[in-house]
Each structure stands twice: as C-alpha cells, then as structure tokens.
N, C-alpha and C positions, 0 to 999 in steps of 0.2 A: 729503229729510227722513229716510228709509229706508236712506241708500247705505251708512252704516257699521253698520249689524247683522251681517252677517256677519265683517267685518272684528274689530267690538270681541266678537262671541261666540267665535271661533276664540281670543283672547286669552286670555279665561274661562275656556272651555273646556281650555285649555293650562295657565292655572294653576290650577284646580281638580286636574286630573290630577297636575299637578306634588305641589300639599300631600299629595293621597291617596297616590301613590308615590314618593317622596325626603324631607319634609318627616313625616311621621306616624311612618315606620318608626324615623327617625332619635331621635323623640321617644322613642316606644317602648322603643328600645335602648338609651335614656340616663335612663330611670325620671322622667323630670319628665312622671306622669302628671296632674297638673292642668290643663295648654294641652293634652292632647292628643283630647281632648271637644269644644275649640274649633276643634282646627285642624281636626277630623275633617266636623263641622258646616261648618266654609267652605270645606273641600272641597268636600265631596258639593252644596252651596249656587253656590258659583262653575260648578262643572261644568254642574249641570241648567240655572243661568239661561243660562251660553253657550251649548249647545246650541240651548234654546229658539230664545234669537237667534237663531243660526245658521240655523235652520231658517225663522221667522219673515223673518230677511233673504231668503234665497230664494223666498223663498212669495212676498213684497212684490216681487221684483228678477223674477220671472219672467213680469210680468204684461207 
C-alpha cells in the first residue's frame, strides 16, 4: 500500500524544485507577473508534499 511514497515524493519533490528554479525565474524575466504567484504557490506546495512523502515512505518502508 506504502511501496510508492517514496518513489511518487522524489517526483514532487523534483518538480516542485524544477517550478521554483527554471519555470518562476523564467516568468520573472518575461514580466507575465500574474501566473507567477501561482506557479511560486505550486512550487513551494509540490516540494513540502514530496518531501513529506518521501520521508513518510521511508519511516513506513523501514519497519
């Protein structure tokens, strides 16, 4: 029930980091400041949930 938490948090985790360093700057530098409150929000959002997982899978995978 457990076995893909880490697997689907490392993914999160990865595009979370992606939005906040490639996808935000780029918005930034191209002035379409309207999505860039959203994209900055599903960053920071996707990141903390993967990790959780992440961490959450292991805690569950270590028993």
């Amino acid at each position: 029930m457990f076995d893909h938490l880490v697997r689907d948090g490392v993914i999160l985790f990865l595009i979370g980091v992606t939005i906040l360093n490639k996808i935000c700057p780029f918005i930034k530098q191209t002035r379409v400041s309207d999505t860039l409150v959203t994209f900055l929000w599903a960053g920071w959002i996707a990141t903390v949930v993967g990790f959780v997982s992440m961490m959450a899978g292991v805690y569950v995978n270590s028993w």
